[in-house]
Residue frames as qw, qx, qy, qz and C-alpha x, y, z in Angstrom:
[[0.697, -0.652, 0.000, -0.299, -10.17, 52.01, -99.06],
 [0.916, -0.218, -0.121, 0.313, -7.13, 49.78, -98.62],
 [0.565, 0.385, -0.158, 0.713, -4.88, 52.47, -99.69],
 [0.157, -0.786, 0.018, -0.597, -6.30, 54.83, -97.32],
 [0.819, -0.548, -0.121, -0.117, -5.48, 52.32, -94.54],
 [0.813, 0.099, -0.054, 0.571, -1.99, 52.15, -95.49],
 [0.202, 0.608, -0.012, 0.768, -1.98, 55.91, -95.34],
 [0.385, -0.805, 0.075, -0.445, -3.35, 56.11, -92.13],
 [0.893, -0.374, 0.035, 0.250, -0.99, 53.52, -90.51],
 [0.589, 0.404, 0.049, 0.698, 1.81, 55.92, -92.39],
 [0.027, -0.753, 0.107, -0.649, 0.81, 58.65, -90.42],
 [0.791, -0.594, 0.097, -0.111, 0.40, 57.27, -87.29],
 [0.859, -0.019, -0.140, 0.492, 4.16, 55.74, -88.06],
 [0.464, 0.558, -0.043, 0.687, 5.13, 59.16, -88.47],
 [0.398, -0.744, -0.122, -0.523, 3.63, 60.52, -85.99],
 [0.725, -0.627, 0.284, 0.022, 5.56, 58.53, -83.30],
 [0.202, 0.772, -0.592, -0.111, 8.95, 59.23, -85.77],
 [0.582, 0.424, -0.682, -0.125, 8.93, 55.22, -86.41],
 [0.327, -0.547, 0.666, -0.387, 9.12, 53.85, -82.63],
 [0.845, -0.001, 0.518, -0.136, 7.38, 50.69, -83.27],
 [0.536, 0.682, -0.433, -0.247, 9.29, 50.19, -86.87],
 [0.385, 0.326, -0.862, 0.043, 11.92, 47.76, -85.97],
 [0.528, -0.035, 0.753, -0.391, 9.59, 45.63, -83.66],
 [0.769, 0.531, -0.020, -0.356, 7.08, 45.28, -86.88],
 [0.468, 0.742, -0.433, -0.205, 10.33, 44.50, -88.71],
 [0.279, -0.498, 0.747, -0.341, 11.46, 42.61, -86.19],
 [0.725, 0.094, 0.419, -0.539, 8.08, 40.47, -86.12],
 [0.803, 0.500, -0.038, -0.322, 7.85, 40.12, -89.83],
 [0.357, 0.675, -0.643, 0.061, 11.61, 39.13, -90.45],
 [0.268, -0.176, 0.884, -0.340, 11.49, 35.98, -87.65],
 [0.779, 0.310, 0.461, -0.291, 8.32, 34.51, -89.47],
 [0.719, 0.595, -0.267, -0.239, 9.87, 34.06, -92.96],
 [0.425, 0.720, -0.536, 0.120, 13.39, 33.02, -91.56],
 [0.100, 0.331, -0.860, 0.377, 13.86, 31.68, -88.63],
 [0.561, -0.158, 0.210, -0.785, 10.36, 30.21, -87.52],
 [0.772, 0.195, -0.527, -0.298, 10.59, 27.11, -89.23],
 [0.180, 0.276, -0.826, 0.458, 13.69, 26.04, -86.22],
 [0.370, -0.320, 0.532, -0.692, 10.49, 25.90, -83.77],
 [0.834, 0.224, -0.123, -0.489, 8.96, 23.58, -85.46],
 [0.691, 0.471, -0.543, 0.082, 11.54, 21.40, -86.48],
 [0.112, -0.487, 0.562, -0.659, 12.78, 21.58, -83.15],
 [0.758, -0.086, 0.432, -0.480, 9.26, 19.66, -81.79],
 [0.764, 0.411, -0.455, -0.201, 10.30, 17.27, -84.82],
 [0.493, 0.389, -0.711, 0.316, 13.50, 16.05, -83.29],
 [0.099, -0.241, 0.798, -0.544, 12.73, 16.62, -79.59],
 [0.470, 0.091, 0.344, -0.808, 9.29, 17.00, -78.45],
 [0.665, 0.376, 0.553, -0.333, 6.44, 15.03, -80.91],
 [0.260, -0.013, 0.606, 0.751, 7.32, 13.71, -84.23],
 [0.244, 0.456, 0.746, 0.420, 3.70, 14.31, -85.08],
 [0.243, -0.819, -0.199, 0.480, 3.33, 17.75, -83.96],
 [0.517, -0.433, 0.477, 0.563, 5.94, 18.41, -85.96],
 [0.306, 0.125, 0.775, 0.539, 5.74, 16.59, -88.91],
 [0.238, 0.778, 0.580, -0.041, 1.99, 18.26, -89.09],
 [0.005, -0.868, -0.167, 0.468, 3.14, 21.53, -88.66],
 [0.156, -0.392, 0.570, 0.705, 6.03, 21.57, -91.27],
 [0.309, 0.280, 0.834, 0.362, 4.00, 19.91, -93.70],
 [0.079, 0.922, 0.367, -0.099, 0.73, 22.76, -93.22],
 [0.190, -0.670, 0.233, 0.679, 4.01, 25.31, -93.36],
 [0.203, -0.340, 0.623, 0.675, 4.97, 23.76, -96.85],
 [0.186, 0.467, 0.849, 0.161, 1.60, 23.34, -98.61],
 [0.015, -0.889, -0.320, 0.326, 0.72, 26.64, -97.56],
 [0.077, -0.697, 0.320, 0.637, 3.44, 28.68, -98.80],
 [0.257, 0.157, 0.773, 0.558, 3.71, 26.36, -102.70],
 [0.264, 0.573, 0.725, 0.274, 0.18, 27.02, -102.93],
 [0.080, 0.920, 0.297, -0.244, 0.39, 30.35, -102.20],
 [0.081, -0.666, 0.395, 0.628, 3.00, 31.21, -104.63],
 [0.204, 0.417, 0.677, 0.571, 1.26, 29.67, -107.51],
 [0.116, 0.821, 0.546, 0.121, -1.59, 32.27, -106.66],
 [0.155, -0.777, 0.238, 0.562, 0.91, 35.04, -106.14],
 [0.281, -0.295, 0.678, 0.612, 2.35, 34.25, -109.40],
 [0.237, 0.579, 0.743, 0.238, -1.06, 34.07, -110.98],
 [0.008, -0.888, -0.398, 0.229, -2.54, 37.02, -109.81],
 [0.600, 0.187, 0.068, 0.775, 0.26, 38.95, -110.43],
 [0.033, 0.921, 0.327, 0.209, -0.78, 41.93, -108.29],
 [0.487, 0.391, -0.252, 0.739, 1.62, 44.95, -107.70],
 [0.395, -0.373, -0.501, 0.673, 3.04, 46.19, -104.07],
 [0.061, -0.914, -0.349, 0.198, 0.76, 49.24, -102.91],
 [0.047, -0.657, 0.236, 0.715, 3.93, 51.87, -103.56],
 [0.349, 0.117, 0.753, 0.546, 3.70, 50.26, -106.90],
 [0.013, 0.694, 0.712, 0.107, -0.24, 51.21, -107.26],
 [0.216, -0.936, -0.239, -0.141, 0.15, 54.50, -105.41],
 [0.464, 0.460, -0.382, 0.654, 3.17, 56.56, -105.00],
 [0.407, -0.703, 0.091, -0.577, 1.78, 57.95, -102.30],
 [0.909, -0.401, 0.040, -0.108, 2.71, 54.98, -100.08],
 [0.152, 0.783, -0.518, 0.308, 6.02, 55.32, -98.36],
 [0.941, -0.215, -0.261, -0.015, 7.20, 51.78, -96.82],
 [0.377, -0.887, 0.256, -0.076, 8.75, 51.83, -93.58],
 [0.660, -0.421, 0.544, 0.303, 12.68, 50.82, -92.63],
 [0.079, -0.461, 0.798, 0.380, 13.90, 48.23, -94.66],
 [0.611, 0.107, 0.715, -0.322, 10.81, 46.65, -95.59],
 [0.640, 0.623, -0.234, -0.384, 10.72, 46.92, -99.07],
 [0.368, 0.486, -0.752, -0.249, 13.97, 44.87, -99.49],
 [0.340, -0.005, 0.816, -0.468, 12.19, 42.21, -97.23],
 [0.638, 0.546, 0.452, -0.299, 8.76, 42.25, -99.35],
 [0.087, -0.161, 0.827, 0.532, 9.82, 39.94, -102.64],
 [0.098, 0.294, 0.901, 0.303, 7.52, 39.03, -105.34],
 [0.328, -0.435, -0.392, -0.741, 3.99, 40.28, -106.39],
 [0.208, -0.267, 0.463, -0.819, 1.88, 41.54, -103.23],
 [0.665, -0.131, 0.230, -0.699, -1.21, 39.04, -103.33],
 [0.670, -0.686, -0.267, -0.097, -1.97, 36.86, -100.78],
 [0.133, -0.839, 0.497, -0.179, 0.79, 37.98, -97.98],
 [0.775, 0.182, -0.599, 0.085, 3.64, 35.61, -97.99],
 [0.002, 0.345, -0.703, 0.622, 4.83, 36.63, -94.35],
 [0.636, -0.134, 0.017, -0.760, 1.13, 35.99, -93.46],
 [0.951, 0.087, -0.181, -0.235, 0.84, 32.04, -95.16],
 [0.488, 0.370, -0.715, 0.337, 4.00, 31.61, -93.55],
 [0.214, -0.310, 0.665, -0.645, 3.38, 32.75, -90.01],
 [0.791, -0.092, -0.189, -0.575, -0.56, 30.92, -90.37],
 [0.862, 0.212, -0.432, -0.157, 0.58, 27.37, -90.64],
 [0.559, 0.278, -0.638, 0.451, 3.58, 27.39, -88.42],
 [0.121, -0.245, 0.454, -0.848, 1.98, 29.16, -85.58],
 [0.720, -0.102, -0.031, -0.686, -1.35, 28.28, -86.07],
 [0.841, 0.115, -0.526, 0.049, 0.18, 24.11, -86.06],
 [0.280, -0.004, -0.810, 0.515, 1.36, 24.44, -83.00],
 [0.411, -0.151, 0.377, -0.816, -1.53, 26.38, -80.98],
 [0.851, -0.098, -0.319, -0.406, -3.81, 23.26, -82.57],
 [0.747, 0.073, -0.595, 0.289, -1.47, 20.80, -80.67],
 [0.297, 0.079, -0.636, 0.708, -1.06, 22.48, -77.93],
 [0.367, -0.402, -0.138, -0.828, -4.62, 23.34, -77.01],
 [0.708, -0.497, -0.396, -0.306, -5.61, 21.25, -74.92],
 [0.827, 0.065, -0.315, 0.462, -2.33, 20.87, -72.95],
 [0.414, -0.299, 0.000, 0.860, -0.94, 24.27, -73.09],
 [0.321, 0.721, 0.581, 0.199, -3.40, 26.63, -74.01],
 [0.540, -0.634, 0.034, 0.552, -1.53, 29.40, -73.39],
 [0.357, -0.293, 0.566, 0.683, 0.97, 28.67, -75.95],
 [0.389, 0.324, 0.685, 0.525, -1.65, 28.49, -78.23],
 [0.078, -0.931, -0.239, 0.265, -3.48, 32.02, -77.02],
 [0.362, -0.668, 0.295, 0.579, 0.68, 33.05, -77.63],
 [0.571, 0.174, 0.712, 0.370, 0.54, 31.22, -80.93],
 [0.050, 0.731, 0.678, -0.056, -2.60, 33.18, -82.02],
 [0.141, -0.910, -0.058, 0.387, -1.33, 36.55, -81.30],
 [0.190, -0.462, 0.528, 0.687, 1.85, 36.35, -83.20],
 [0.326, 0.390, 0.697, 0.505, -0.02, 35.36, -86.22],
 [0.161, 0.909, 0.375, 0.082, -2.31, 38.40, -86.18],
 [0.260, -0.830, 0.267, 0.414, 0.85, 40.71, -84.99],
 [0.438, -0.146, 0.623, 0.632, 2.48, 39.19, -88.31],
 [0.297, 0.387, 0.685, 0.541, -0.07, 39.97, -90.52],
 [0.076, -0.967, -0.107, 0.219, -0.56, 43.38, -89.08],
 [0.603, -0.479, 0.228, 0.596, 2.72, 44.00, -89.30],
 [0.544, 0.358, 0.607, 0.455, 2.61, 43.60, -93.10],
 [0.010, -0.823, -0.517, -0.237, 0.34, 46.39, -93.16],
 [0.411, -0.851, -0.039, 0.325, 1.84, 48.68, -90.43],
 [0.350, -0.643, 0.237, 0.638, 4.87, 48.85, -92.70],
 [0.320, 0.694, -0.149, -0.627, 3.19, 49.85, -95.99],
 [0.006, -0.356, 0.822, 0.445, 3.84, 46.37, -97.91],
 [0.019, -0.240, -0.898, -0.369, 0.84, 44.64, -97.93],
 [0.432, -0.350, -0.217, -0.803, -3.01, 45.96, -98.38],
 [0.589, -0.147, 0.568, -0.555, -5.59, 44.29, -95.72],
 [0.859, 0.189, -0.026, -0.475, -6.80, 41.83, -98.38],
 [0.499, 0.408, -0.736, 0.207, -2.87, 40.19, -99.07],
 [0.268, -0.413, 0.644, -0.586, -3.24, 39.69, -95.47],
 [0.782, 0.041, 0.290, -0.551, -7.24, 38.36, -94.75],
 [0.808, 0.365, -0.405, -0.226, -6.40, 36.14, -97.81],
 [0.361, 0.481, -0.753, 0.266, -3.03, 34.88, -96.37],
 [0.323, -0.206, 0.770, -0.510, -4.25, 33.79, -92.99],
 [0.774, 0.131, 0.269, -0.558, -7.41, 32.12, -94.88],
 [0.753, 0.440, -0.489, -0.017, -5.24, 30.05, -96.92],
 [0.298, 0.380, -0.859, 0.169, -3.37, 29.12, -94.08],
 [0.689, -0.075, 0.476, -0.541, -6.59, 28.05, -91.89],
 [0.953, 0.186, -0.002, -0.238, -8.27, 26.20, -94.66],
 [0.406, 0.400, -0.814, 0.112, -4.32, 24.27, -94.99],
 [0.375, -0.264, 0.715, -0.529, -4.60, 23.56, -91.29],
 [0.750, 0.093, 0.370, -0.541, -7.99, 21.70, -91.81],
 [0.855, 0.326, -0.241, -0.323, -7.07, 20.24, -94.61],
 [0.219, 0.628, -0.686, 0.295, -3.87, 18.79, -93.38],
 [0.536, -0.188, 0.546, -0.616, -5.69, 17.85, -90.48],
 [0.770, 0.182, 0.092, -0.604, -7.81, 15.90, -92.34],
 [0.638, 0.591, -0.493, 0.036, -4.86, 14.04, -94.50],
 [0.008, -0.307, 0.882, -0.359, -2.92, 12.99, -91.17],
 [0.588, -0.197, 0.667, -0.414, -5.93, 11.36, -89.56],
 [0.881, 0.346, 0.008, -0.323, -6.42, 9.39, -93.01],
 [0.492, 0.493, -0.691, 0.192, -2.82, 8.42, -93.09],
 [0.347, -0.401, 0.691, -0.490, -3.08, 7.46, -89.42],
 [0.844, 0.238, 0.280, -0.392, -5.89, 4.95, -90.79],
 [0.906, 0.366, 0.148, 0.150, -3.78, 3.85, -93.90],
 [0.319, -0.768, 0.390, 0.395, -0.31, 4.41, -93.52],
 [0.610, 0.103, 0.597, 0.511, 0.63, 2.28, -96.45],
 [0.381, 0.757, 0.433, 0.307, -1.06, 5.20, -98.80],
 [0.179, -0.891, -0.024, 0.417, 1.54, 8.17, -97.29],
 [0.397, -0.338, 0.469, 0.713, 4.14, 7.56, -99.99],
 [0.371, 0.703, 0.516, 0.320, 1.08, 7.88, -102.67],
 [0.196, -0.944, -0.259, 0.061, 0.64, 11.65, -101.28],
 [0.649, -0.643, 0.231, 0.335, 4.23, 12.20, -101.24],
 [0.567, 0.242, 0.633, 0.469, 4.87, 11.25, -104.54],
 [0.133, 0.705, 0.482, 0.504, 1.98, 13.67, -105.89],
 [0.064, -0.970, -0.084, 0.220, 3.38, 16.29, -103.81],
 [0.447, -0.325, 0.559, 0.618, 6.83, 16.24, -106.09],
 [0.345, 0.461, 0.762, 0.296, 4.70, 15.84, -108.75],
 [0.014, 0.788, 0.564, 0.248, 2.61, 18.38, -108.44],
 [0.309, -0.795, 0.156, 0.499, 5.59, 20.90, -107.25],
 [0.499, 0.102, 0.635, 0.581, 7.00, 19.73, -110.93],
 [0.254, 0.577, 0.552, 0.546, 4.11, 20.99, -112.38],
 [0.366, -0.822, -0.236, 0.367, 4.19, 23.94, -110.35],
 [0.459, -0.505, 0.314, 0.660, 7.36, 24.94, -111.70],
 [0.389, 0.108, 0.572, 0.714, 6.96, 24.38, -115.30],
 [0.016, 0.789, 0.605, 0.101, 3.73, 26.26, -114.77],
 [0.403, -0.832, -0.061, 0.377, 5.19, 29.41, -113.04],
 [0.501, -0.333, 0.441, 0.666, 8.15, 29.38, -115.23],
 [0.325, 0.238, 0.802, 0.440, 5.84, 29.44, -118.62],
 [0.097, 0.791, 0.603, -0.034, 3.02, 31.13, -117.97],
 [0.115, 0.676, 0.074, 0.724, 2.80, 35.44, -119.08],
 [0.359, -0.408, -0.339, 0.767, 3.52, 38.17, -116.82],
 [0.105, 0.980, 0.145, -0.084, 2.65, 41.62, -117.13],
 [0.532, 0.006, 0.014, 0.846, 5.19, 43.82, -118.79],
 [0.006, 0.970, 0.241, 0.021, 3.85, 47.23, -117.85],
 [0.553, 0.253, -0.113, 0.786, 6.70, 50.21, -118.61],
 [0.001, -0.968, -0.252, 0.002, 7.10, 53.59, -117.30],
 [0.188, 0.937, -0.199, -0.217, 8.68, 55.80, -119.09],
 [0.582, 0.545, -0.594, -0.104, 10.63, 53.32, -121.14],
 [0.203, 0.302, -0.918, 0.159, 11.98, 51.33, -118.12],
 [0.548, -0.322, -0.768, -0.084, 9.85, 47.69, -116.42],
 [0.523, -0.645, -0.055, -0.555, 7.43, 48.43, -113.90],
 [0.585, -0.508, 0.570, -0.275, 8.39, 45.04, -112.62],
 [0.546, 0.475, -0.629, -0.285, 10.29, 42.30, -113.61],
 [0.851, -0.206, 0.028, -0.483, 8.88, 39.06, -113.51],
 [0.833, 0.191, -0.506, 0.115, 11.62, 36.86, -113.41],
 [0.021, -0.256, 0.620, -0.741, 13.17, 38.96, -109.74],
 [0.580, -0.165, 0.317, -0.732, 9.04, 37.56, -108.75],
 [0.856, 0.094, -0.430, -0.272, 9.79, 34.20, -109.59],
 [0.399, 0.330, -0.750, 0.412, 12.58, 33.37, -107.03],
 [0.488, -0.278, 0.503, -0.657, 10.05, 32.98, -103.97],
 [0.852, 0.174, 0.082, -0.487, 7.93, 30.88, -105.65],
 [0.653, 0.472, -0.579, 0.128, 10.97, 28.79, -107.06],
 [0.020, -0.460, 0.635, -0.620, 12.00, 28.60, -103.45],
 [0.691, -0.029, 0.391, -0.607, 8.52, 27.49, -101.58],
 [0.869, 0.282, -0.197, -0.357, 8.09, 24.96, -104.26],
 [0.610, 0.356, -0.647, 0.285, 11.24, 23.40, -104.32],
 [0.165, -0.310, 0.755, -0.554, 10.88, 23.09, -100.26],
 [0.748, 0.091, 0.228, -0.616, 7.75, 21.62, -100.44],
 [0.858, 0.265, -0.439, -0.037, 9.25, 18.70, -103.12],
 [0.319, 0.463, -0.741, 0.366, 12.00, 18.40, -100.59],
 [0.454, -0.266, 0.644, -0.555, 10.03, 18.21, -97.37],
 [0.958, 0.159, -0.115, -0.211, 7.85, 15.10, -99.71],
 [0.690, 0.397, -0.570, 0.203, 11.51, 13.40, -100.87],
 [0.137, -0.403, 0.678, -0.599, 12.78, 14.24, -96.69],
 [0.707, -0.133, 0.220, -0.659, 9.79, 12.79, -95.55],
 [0.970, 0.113, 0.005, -0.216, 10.26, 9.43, -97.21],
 [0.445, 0.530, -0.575, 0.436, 13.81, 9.31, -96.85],
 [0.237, -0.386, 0.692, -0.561, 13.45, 9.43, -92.99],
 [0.730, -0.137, 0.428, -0.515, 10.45, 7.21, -92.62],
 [0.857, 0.419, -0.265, -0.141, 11.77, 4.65, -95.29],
 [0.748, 0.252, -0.462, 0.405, 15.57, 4.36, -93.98],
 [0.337, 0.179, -0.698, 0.606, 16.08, 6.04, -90.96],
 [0.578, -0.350, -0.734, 0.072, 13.43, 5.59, -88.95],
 [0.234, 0.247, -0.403, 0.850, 13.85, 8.06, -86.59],
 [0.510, -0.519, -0.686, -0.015, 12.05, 8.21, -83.04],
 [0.151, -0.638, 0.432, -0.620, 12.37, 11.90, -80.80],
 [0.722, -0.462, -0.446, 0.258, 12.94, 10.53, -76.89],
 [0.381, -0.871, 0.105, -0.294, 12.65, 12.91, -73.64],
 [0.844, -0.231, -0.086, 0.476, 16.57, 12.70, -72.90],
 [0.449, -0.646, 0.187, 0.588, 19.25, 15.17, -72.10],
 [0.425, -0.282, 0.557, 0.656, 21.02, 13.75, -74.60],
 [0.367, 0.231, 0.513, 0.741, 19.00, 14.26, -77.38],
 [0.025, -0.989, -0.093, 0.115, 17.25, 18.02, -75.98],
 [0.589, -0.405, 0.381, 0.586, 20.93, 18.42, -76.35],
 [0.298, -0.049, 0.528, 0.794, 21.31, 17.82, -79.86],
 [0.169, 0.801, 0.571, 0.060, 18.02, 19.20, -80.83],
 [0.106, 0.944, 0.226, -0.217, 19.47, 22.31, -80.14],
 [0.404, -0.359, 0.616, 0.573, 22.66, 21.86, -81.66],
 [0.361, 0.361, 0.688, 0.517, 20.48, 21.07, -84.63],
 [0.098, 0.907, 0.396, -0.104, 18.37, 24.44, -84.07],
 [0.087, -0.887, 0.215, 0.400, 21.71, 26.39, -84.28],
 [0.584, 0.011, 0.804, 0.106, 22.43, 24.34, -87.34],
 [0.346, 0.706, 0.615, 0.062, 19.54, 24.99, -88.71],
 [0.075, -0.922, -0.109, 0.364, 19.92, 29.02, -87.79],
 [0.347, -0.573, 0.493, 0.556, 23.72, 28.60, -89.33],
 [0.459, 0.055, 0.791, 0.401, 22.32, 27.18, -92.62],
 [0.054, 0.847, 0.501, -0.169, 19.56, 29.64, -92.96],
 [0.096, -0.951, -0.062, 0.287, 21.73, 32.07, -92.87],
 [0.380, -0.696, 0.513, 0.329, 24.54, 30.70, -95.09],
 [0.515, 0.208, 0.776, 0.300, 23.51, 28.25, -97.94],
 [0.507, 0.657, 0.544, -0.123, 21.32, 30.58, -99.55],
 [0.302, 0.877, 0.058, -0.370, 24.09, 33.26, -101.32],
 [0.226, -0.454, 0.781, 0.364, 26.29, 31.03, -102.73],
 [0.442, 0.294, 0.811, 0.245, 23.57, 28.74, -104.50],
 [0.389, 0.859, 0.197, -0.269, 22.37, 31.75, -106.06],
 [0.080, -0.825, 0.366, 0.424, 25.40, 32.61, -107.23],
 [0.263, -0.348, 0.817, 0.379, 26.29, 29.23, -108.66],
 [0.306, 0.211, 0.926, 0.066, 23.24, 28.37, -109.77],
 [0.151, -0.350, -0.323, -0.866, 20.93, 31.67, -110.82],
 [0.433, -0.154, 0.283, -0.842, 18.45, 33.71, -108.82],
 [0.797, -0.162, -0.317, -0.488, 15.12, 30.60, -109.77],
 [0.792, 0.196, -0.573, 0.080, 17.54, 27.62, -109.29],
 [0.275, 0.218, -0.736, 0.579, 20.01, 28.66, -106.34],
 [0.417, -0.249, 0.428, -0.762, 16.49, 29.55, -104.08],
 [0.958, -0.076, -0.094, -0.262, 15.07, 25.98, -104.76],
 [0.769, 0.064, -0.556, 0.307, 18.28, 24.56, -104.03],
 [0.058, 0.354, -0.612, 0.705, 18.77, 26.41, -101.05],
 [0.652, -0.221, 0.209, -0.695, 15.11, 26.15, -99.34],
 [0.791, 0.203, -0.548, -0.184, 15.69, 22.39, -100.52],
 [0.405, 0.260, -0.680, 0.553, 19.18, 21.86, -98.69],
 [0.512, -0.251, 0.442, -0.693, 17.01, 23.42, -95.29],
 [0.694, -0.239, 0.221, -0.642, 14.55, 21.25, -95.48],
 [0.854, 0.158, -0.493, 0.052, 16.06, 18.28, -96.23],
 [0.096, 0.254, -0.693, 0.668, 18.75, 19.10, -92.99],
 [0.524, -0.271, 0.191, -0.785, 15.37, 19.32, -91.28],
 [0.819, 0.009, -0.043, -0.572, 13.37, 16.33, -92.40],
 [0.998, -0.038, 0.035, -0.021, 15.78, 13.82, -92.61],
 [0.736, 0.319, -0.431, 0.413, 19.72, 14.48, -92.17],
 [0.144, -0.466, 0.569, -0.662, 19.54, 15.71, -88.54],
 [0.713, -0.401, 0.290, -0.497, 17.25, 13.49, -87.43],
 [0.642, 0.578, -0.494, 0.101, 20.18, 10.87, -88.99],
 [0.293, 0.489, -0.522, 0.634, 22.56, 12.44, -86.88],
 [0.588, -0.517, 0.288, -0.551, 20.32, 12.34, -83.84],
 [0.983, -0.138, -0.101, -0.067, 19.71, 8.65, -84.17],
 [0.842, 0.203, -0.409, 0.287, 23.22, 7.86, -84.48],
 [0.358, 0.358, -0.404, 0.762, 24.82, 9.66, -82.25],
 [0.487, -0.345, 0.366, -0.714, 22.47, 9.60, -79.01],
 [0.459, 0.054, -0.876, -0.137, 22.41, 6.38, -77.31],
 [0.304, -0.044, 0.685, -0.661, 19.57, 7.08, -74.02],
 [0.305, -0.178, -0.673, -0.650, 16.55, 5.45, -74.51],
 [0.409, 0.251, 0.417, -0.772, 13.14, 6.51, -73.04],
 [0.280, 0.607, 0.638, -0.381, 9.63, 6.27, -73.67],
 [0.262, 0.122, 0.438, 0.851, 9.41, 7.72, -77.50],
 [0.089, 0.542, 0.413, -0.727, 7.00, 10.80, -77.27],
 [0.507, 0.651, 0.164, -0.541, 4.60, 11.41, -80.21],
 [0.362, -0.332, 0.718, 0.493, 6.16, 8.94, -82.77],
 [0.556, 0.419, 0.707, 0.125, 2.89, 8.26, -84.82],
 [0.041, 0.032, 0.485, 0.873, 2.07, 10.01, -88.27]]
């Protein structure tokens, strides 16, 4: 049944010779890469806890969902069925083993963390919020990479994060002294992540002498997500330990916020083939997703502090 959906969203592509292709592509390619900036953004300018929620649901969501990608260890639909012809460029786009969608447990968290914050305020944004998550995890589908279930799964992993997340801030709000426990045992438990992932069997399925799929090119997401997820813990206590940092509604630092968003955009786009290179496909993507989120979590907002001297009314500072 799933494949037949994929087939009929193949014809229908064909049928209008691709026109919606590079929107889809468009859609999916701005949730994996650049989505985090919006976030990160409300970090520095806007609400630290807004923020701080949403990155945190972003990076829980995506670790845990590359241990179960890496468990399951199911293969992309052209894999399953030749018959399935993925559209554009989406193949090189759709890394690792197909189940739960990663574009999906990305877009969930990051989108879905802000529409919760902004409901009551700006419901709008969160109506806007809403939509792009379901347009991402259509997308997925529309161009022939993931079945409906990679999807359903992906967005339900990133709900139940939400709640749970939810649930974690308002208990830290109660006992701040017990965030660096949590912090701790997310490093920890990204440790054992790794050695797990790294250790455990793969399928080695051949055809016709050569690997179906090779399991060590479907480890470098999961190397990646994990290692952000230890960083955003280590970032996290780095900022709230030594620098201390406080967003304030000023020019000056909407200013550098976006200095740091094109920053961000410039690292994103620039850190991540050299540390492969120097370091190997597993390593260089945990040191790159690392380097991000550390810029994020705690060496721009550094740079903010020092180097902005207005001082307002500090706008969403608690945890």
């Amino acid at each position: 049944m799933d494949i037949e959906y994929l087939l009929f969203l193949q014809n229908f592509r064909n049928s209008i010779n691709d026109a919606l292709t590079p929107f889809m592509e468009m859609i999916s390619l701005f949730a994996v890469t650049y989505l985090v900036i919006v976030p990160a953004f409300i970090y520095w300018c806007v609400d630290k806890k807004s923020g701080l929620y949403t990155l945190a649901s972003y990076n829980v969501c995506v670790s845990v969902n590359a241990v179960i990608k890496l468990t399951a260890c199911v293969y992309r639909p052209w894999i399953r069925d030749s018959r399935i012809l993925p559209a554009g460029d989406a193949v090189t786009t759709a890394t690792g083993y197909s189940f739960p969608s990663g574009h999906t447990t990305t877009a969930t968290p990051i989108y879905g963390g802000m529409a919760v914050r902004a409901w009551k305020k700006l419901r709008w944004i969160s109506v806007l919020c809403m939509i792009c998550i379901a347009l991402t995890g259509f997308s997925r589908n529309y161009l022939g990479v993931h079945t409906p279930q990679d999807v359903l799964v992906g967005l339900t992993l990133g709900v139940l994060t939400l709640f749970g997340m939810s649930a974690l801030f308002r208990y830290i709000a109660k006992h701040p002294e017990k965030e660096n426990i949590f912090l701790a045992a997310g490093v920890v438990l990204g440790t054992a992540a790794l050695f797990y992932i790294t250790l455990k069997p793969y399928p080695m399925d051949y055809v016709d002498g050569n690997l179906l799929v090779d399991p060590q090119k479907m480890m470098k997401d999961g190397y990646g997500d994990v290692g952000m997820m230890m960083a955003f813990c280590i970032g996290r206590f780095i900022e709230k330990t030594w620098v201390k940092y406080e967003p304030r509604l000023t020019k000056t630092n909407l200013a550098a916020g976006l200095v740091g968003a094109v920053l961000t955009f410039f690292v994103i786009d620039t850190v991540k083939t050299p540390l492969r290179e120097l370091l190997g496909l597993h390593w260089g993507s945990l040191a790159a997703n690392a380097v991000i989120m550390l810029f994020i979590t705690a060496v721009w907002p550094a740079v903010m502090k020092a180097v902005t001297k207005d001082r307002e009314i500090p706008a969403g500072t608690e945890v």
